[in-house]
Legacy VTK file of the C-alpha trace (Angstrom):
# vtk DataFile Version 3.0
C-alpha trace
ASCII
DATASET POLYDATA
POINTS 81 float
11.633 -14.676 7.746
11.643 -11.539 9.822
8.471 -10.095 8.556
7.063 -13.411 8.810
7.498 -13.298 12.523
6.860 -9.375 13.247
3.318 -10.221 11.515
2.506 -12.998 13.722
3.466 -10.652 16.752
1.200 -8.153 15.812
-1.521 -11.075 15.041
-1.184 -12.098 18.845
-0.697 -8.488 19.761
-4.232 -7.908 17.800
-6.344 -10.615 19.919
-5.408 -9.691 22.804
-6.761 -6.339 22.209
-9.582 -7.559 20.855
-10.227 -9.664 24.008
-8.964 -7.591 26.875
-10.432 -3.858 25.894
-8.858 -1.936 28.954
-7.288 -2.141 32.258
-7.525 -0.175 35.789
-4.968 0.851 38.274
-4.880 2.760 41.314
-2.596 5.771 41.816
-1.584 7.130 45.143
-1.764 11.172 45.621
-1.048 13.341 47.842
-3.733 16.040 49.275
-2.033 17.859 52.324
0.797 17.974 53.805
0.322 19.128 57.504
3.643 19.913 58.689
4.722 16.638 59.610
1.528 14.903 59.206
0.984 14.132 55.412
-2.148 12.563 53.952
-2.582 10.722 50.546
-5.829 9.279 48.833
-6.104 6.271 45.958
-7.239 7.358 42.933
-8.397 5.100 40.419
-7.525 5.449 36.821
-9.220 3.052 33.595
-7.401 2.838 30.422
-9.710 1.770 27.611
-9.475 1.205 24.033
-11.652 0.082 21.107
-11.812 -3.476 20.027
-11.981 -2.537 16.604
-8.023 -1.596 17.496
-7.130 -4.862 17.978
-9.223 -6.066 14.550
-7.177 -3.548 12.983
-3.845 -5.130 14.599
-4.876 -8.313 13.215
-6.008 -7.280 9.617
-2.242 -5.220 9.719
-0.192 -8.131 11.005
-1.872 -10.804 8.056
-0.672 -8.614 5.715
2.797 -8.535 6.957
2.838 -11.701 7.823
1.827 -13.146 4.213
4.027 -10.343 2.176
6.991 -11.614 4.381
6.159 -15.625 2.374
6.947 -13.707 -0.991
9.975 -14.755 -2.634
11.486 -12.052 -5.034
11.566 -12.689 -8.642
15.197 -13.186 -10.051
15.501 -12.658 -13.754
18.574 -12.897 -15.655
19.923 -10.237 -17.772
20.596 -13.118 -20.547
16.977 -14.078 -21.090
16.400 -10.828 -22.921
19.594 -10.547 -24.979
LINES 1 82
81 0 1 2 3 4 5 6 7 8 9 10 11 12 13 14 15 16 17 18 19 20 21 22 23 24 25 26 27 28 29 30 31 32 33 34 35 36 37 38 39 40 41 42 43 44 45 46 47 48 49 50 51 52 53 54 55 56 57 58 59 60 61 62 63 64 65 66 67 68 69 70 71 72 73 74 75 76 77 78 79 80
């Protein structure tokens, strides 16, 4: 039931890496410090990824998600006496 769950995760987890390829922020630096005058600039950053990461995701999590549905096979020991 476990993997069942971790594989749909990862299914979800897939899409939306598939739909949403990157993201951008803005980081604040600092440039001088003047004594007691300082002065800082925004610098923006982009984070970016493949979508053919999240396709991957998804093609990983099916598989974990359907071996997780197997049921082991339970033989007894006096079928083959």
């Amino acid at each position: 039931m476990k993997l069942k769950a971790i594989g749909f995760i990862i299914i979800v987890l897939g899409f939306a890496l598939t739909i949403y390829t990157g993201f951008d922020f803005k980081k604040i630096d600092k440039m001088k410090d003047l004594g007691s005058m300082e002065i800082f600039t925004d610098k923006e950053h982009s984070i970016n990824w493949s979508p053919f990461i999240g396709i991957g995701a998804i093609v990983v999590g099916t598989v974990i998600f359907f071996s997780g549905s197997r049921k082991p096979v339970r033989m007894n020991a006096d079928q083959y006496d």
